[in-house]
N, C-alpha and C positions, 0 to 999 in steps of 0.2 A: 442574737444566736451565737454560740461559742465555736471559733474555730474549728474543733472538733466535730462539733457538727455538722457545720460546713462539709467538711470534707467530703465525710460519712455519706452527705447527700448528694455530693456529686460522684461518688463513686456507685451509691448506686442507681445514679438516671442509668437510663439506657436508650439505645441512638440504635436508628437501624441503616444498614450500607450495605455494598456488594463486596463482596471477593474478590482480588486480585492480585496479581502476580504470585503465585503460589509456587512454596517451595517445599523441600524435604521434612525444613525444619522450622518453617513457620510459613506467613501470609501475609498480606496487606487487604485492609480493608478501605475502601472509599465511601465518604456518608456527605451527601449535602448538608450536614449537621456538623459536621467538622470540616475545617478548613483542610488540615492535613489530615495522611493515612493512617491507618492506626494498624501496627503489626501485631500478629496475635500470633504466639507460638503452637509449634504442633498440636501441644498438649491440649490446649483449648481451643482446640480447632471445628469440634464436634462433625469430625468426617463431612466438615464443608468443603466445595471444590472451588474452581474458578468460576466465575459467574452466577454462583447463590447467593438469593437476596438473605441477611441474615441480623439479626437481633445481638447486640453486643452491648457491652458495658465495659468503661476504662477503667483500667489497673494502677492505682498507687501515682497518679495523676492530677494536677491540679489545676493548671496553666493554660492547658487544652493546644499547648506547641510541640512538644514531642513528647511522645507514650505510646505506650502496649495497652491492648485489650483483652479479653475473654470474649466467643460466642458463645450466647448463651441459650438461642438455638434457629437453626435453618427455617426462615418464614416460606424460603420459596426456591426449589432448585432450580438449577437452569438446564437439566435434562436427569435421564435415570434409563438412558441408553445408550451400549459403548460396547467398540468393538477391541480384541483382542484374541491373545492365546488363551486355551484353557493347561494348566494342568494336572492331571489326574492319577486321581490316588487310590483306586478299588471302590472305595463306599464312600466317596466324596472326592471333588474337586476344586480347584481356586482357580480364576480368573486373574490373569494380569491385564489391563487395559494397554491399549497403545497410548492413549494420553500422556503424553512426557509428567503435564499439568497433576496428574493422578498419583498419589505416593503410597498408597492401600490397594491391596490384592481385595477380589470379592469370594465369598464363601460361595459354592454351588451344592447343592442338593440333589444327588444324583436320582436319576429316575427309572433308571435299570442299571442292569451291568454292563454294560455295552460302555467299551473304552473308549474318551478320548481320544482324535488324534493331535497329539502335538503338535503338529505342522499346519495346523486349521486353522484359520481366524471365526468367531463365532461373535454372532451378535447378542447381547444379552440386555435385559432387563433387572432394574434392581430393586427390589420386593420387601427389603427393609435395611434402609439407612440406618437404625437405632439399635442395631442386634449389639449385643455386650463384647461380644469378640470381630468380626469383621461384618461389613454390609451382606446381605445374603441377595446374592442375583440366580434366573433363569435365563437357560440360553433359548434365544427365541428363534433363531435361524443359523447357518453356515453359510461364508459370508464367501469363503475360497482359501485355496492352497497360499499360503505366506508366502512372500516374496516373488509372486503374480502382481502384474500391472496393476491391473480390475481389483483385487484383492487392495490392493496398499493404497492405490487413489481414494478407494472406496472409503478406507478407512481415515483417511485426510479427509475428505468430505463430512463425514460423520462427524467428526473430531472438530468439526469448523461450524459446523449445524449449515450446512450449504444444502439451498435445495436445488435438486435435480432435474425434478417435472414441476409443471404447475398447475393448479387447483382445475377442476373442469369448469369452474363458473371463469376461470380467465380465457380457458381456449375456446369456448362458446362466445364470447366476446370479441375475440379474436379473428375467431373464421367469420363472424357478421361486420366486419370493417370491410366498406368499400377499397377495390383496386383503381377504381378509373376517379380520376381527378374532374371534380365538376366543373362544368363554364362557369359558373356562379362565384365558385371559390379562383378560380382563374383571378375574375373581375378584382377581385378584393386585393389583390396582389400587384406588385412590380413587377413584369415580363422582361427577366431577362435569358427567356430561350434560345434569339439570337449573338449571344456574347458568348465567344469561346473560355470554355468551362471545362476544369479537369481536375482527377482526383490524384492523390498522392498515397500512398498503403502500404503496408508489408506484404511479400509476396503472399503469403496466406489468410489477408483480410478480408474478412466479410459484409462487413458492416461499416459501410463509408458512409460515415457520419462527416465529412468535412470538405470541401472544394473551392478552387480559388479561382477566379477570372482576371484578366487583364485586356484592359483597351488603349488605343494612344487618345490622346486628348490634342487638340485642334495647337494647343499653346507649348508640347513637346512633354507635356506632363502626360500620366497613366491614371486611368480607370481600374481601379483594384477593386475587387470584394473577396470576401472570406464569407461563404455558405456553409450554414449548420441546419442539419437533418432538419427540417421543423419537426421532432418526437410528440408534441403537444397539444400540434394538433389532434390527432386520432385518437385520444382518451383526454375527458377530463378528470378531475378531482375527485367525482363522485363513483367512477367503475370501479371494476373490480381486477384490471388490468393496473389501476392506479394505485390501489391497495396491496398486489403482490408486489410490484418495481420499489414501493417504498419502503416495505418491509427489507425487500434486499438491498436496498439501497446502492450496488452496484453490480457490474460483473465479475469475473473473477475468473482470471487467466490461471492454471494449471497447464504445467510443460504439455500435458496431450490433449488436453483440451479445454473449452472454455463453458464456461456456467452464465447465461446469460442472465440479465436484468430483467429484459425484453422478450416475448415470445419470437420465437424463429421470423414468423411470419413480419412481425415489425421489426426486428433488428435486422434482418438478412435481405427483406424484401422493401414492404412499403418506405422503409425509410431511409434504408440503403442508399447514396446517392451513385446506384451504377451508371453505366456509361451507355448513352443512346436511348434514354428514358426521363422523360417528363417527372421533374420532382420537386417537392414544396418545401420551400427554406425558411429559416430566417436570419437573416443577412447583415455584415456590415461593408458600408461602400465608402471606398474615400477617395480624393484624385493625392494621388504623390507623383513629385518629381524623383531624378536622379538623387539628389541629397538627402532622401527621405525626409522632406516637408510635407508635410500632411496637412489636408485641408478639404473643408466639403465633407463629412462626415453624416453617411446617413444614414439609419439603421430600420430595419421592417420587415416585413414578409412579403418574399419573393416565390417564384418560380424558376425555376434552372432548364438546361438541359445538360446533361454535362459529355463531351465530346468525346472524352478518352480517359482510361483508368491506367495511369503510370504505377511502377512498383516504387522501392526508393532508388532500387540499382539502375532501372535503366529510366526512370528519369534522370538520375546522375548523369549517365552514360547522353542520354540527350544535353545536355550542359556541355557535357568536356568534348564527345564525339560530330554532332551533328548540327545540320543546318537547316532544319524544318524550322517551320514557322511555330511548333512550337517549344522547338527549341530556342528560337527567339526570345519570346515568350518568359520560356524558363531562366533564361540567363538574366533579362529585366528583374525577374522576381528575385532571384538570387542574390543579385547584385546590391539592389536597395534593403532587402534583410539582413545584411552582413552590416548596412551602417545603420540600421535600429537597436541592432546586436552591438555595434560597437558605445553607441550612446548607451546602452543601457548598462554596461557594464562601466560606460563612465558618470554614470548617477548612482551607481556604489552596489548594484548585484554583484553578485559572487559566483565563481565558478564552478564547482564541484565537479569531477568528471567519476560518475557514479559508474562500475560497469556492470552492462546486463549479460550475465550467464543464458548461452544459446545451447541443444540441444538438436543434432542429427537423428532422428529415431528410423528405426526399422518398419516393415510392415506390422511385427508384435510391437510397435512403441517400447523396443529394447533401446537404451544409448548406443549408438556405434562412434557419435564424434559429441566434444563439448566446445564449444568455443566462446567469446566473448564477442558480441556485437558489435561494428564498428559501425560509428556514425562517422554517416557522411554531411555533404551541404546541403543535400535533400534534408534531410531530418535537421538540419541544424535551421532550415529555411523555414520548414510546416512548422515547427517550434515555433518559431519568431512571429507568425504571422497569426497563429493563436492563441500566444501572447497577448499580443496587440490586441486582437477582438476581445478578449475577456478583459484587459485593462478599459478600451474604449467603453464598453458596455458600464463596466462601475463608475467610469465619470460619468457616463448618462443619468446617473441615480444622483451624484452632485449637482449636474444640472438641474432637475427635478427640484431638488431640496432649496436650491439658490434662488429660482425663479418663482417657485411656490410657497417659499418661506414656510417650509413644516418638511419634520420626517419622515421619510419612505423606509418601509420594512423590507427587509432585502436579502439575500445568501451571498453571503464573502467568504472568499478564500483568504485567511488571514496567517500570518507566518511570525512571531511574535521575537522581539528582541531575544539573544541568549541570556539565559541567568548568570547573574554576577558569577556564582560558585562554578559554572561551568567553564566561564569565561578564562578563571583565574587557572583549573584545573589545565585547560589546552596552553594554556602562558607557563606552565609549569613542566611540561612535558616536553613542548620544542624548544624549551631552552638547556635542553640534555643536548641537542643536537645545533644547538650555537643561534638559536633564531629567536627571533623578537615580535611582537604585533603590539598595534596600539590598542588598547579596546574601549576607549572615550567613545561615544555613540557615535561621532559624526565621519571617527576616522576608520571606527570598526571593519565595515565591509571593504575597502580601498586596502587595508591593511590586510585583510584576509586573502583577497586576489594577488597581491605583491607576494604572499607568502607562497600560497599555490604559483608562483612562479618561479622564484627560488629555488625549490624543492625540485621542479619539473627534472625528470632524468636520475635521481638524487637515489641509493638505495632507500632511503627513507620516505620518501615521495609516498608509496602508499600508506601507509602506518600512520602518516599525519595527515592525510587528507584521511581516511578515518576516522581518527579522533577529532578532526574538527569537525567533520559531520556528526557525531553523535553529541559536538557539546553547544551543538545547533537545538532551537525549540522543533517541536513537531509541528507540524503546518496543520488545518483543520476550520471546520465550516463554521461561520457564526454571521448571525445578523447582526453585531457590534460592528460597523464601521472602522476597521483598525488596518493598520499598513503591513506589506510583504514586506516581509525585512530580507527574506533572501532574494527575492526578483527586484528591491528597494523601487517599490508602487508604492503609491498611498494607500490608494484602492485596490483592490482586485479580485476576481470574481471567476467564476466557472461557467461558462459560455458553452463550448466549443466541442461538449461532449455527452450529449442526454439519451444516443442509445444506449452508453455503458456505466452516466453518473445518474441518479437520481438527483440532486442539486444542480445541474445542469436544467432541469426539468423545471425542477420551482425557480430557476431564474428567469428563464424562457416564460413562462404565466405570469410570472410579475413584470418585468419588462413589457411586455404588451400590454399588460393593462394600463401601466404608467403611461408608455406610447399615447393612448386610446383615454389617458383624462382619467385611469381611473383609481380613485381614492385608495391609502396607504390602508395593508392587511395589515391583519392581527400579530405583534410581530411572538406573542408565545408561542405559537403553534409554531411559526417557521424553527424558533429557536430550538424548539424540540426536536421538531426533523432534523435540523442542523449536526445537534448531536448526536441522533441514532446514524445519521448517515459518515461523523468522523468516524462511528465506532464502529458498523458497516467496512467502512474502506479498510482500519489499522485490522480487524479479521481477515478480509482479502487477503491481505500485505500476509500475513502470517502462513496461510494455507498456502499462497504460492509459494513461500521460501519453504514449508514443509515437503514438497510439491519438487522440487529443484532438489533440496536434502534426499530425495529419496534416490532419482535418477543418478545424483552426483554417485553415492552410494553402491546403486546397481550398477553403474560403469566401472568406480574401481575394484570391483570384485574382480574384473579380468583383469587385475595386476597385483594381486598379490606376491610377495617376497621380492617383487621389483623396485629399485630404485631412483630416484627422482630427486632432482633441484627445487627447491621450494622456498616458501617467504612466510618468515614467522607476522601471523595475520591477529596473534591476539597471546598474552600471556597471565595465568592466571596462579593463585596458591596449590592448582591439582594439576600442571601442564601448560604444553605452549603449544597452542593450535597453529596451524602451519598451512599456509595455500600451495599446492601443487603448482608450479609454472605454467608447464606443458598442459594439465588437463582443468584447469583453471578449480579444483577439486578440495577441500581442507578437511585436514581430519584433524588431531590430536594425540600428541605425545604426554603419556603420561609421567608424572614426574616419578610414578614411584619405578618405572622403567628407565631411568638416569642412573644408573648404577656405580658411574664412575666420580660421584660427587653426592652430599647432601646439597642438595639447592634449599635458598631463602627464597621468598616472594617479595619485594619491594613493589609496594602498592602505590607509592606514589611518585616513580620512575618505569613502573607497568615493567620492570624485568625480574627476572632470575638468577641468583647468585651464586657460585659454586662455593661453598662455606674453606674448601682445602686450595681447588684451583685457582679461587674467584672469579672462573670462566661466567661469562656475564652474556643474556639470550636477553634479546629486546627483541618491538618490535619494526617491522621492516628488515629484518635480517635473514642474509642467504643461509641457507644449511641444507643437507642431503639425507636426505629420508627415505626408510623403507616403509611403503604399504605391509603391515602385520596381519589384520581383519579385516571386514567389515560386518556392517549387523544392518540387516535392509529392513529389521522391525526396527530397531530405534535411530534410522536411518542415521548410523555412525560408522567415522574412518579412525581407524587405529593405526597410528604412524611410528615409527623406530628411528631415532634420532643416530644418524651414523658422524 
């Protein structure tokens, strides 16, 4: 056959994949048929969005390593309802979607005269994808007033495909689950009622999924356990309680509120581990000394009682202030997690000090304060100590494998080396600012933290911890057996968290059946789960930061034409987005608002040029800004570079 033909015939197989990351002016597509993505420009985009399954064929391509595509058409949307503005034009209307994702207005078909209001967000329905000029939608409901709480959550929700309520075959299932714990199930258990037992939480937690105990042992060493909710018990595989939690695969915190996995009743109640209440765990127990030597590891189902529900504040405040016995207690446990913490970052974890954006709300869930959460030793301590159990738990599967001589199918939390090109891009950027790393695999992470220490105080200090987090791999669930390269486990696993992880859940049914002798699952299925459940979680992750975008948003509205210190947080060829100090808040400066210069982009030093000045904007760098806008539907801050 002639090259020619060749070609001819691979251009026109065609490969089917989903949509992804979608822009103004083209797309990525992802196909288990190709290794790599395949971008497809607008033009051939056939009004697909993010998440349509879709029928493609490559472009002038041969190699099948880098190339462009054409779709050549939508086998499968991934929704055909979306909220937005309308507006209206006398004998017809267009739709703008809130969807950032969405680059197409929809045609409306008006159904009387009766006007629009512009200020409405409305839900609609889209009636034909294929029309020759734009998609043609019906509005199906009014959704509320724009720039109302309810209104804009509602519309993150939507935008996220988050469900709200669940099925009535779940909450029938639900209300028939036993409250009283049977002797029977008792029997089957480890009683440990009498061992002082307490919870650790944010002041607003509901759902205590986690508690620890501590005892003295006869030899000056301590009795520790780390109890987890037992969630697994109360539905198997086969309900329809099990069928919703999987589908969602996780919870999802929203600044005012949270979207459960779980129905109320199991997340808030039965499995709640509150305080002064009989509850079923399952558990790891090991005696440590002061030097944290660990030893006597044993892992099962338990029963609790747990004593007392501390916040993180004033368990801290029990540490630094008090002298109660369980402040005792607390200082034991504190003490030996600072040198687990300290070992672990001398076996080559890495630091990253990530910060979480906090939220004061009014009785309207209006912002009145923003601040950034400060961890304390409480939290640095619950860390450490669910660490630990979710690593202990993955060497229980090496166990297994060692002793049994055969594979166990299993759910890992796996963290994967950075990529070469990312590696070299972060080697390129801190050495504008005089710094070095090694990135040989063995000295990688040891160099990473030496760097994160250097900086520490440094104007630059955020801007490269940034960048070195984002030229970090993404963490994500798999039954491949593969090493955390950021926490530097071999193993490591998700234990410690099944009212709010679905993989938490299939590791808790696998672990006991291994426990209990019983032979290695099928590992396709898990792996499937695995990955609906990364893709689960990176949705979360997104809806909260839209979720936070919008509050940020709706607070700096009370500061317009005022001005503020800030830290340029990101720099790009249309602007330099800029962090507020004070209200921990970013918006962006656009460059065509630079008037006193033409600016360059340098893409591969991430600043800005002044072409006449050569005044030079990087990031990490102070400057004074004025708040100009805001826009609380495209949850954006417009900032004035002074």
């Amino acid at each position: 056959m002639g090259r020619k033909k060749k070609r001819k015939l691979r251009q026109e197989k065609t490969f089917t994949g989903v949509v992804d990351h979608v822009k103004r002016r083209y797309c990525f597509v992802s196909s288990d048929e190709i290794t790599d993505d395949i971008k497809i420009k607008s033009r051939d985009m056939k009004n697909a969005i993010n998440g349509d399954k879709v029928l493609f064929k490559l472009l002038n391509n041969y190699n099948y390593k880098s190339f462009e595509g054409a779709i050549i058409k939508v086998i499968e949307r991934s929704k055909n309802e979306f909220i937005g503005k309308i507006e209206d034009h006398n004998d017809f209307a267009f739709f703008i979607p809130d969807n950032k994702k969405i680059f197409t207005d929809f045609f409306i078909k008006k159904k009387s005269k009766k006007k629009y209001d512009n200020n409405i967000k409305v839900l609609v329905k889209v009636t034909n994808w294929n029309s020759r000029r734009k998609p043609e939608a019906d509005v199906i409901k009014i959704i509320g007033k724009s720039g109302e709480n309810d209104t804009e959550i509602h519309s993150i929700i939507h935008e996220f495909n988050l469900s709200t309520s669940f099925p009535k075959s779940v909450e029938k299932e639900t209300h028939n689950l036993l409250n009283k714990i049977s002797n029977e199930e008792i029997k089957k258990r480890k009683d440990l009622r009498n061992i002082k037992t307490f919870t650790i939480d944010p002041d607003d937690a509901k759902d205590f999924d986690d508690a620890l105990s501590i005892k003295k042992n006869d030899d000056d060493s301590f009795s520790v356990g780390i109890h987890i909710a037992d969630v697994s018990h109360f539905f198997s595989n086969k309900t329809e309680i099990n069928k919703e939690a999987e589908k969602r695969a996780t919870s999802v915190y929203l600044v005012d509120r949270t979207i459960p996995m779980l129905p109320e009743k199991l997340s808030n109640d039965l499995c709640s581990l509150k305080p002064n209440t009989d509850r079923l765990t399952f558990s790891v127990l090991f005696d440590v000394n002061i030097k944290a030597e660990i030893k006597n590891i044993w892992i099962g189902k338990t029963i609790i009682h747990s004593d007392k529900r501390f916040t993180y504040d004033n368990a801290q405040d029990a540490i630094d202030n008090d002298n109660s016995s369980f402040s005792k207690d607390l200082k034991i446990l504190n003490s030996i997690s600072k040198i687990i913490r300290s070992k672990r970052f001398k076996s080559g974890a890495f630091n990253f000090k990530t910060k979480e954006v906090k939220f004061k709300l009014d009785d309207n869930k209006k912002p009145i304060g923003v601040y950034n959460k400060i961890r304390k030793d409480t939290h640095k301590m619950i860390e450490e100590y669910m660490l630990l159990a979710n690593k202990i738990v993955a060497e229980k599967i090496n166990e297994f494998e060692k002793n049994n001589k055969q594979k166990y199918t299993f759910v890992y939390r796996v963290h994967e080396d950075p990529k070469e090109e990312k590696l070299i891009e972060l080697k390129n950027y801190i050495n504008q600012f005089g710094y070095k790393i090694n990135t040989e695999e063995q000295h990688l992470s040891q160099s990473l933290n030496d760097l994160m220490e250097k900086i520490k105080g440094k104007p630059e200090e955020s801007s490269i911890e940034k960048f070195a987090i984002k030229s970090m791999s993404k963490a994500k669930y798999s039954t491949s057996k593969e090493k955390h390269f950021g926490l530097a486990f071999h193993n490591y696993t998700h234990f410690t968290s099944p009212i709010r992880r679905f993989p938490d859940v299939m590791v808790h049914r696998l672990l006991y059946k291994y426990l209990n002798a019983g032979k290695p699952e099928d590992k396709t299925y898990y792996e499937i789960l695995c990955k609906h459940s990364t893709k689960m979680e990176i949705n979360a992750t997104k809806a909260e930061r839209e979720s936070i975008k919008f509050k940020q948003t709706e607070y700096m509205t009370a500061f317009i034409n005022q001005e503020f210190e800030a830290v340029i947080s990101g720099v790009t060829e249309w602007g330099i987005y800029a962090e507020i100090i004070k209200t921990k808040c970013e918006g962006l400066i656009k460059i065509s608002s630079m008037k006193d210069d033409y600016y360059d982009f340098d893409d591969n030093k991430i600043q800005i040029v002044g072409k006449r000045t050569k005044k030079i904007y990087q990031l990490g760098q102070k400057i004074i800004v004025k708040v100009v806008n805001t826009d609380i539907n495209k949850r954006t801050i417009d900032l004035e570079l002074l």
